[in-house]
Each structure stands twice: as C-alpha cells, then as structure tokens.
N, C-alpha and C positions, 0 to 999 in steps of 0.2 A: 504494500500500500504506500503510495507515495506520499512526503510528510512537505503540506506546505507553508511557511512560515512569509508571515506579512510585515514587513521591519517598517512602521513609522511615526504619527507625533501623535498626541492628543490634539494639537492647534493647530493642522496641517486640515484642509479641507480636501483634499487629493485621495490621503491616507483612508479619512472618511468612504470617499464614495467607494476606493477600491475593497473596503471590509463588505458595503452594501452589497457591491457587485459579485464577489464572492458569495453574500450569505442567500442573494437571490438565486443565484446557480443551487444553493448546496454544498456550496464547498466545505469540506472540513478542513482546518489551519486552525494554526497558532500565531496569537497576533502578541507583536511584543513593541512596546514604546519605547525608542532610543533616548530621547530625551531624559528618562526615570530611571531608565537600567542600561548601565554598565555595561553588564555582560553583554547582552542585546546588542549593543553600540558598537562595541567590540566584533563581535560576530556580522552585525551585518557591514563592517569595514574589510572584516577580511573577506568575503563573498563579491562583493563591491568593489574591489579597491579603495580606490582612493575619492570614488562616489559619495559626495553627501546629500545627493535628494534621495527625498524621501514621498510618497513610497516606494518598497523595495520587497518584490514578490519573490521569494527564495522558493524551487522545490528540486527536492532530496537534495541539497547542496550546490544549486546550480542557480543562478541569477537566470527568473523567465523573464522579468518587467519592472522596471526603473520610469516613475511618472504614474501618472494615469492620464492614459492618454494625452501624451506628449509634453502633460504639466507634471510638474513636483514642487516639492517645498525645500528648502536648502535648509541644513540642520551643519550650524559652524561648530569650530570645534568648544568644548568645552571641559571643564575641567571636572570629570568623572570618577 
C-alpha cells in the first residue's frame, strides 16, 4: 500500500485545498505541518531538496507534486 505524506503550513491556502483534494478522492495520507514540527521540516527538505514551497505531496518517498497547481507558499528558513 502506498504511504502518502502531504508536507505543509496551517496559513498556506495551497496546502489547504490540496488536503480537500485528496480527502474528496479518498485518499488516505498523513498530513504533517513544517512550520510546528521539526522532524517534518526536516524530512520534507531532504525529499525536496532545497525546495521550500509548500505544499509538498511525498509518496513512498518520492516527491509527486510541489504547488497546487502551479501555486505554493514559500516557508523561509527558521530556526527549528
């Protein structure tokens, strides 16, 4: 079963629609806020690179989609 992970903000409107757009399909994920968690932040850099929009659809460890649809939110560095 494929595990998909949705890396993005609480204050990103992007991040938003793409949780809707998944939970209207069904999708099952795990949605994690880089902004609040560390590890999270962590993890979707090393997936990403050196990518900071947000959002950021991971599945089985593979970046599918950076934006939603063509938009994203820029998440600076911060001190985590």
């Amino acid at each position: 079963m494929a595990t998909i992970e949705l890396f993005g903000t609480s204050s990103c409107p992007h991040t938003r629609e793409m949780r809707e757009w998944l939970e209207l399909r069904r999708v099952t994920f795990a949605e994690y806020d880089v902004e609040i968690d560390a590890e999270a932040r962590r993890r979707m850099r090393d997936y990403a690179g050196a990518e900071r929009t947000v959002p950021i659809l991971d599945e089985d460890g593979t970046v599918v989609r950076v934006g939603w649809q063509g938009r994203g939110c820029l998440v600076g560095e911060c001190p985590l």
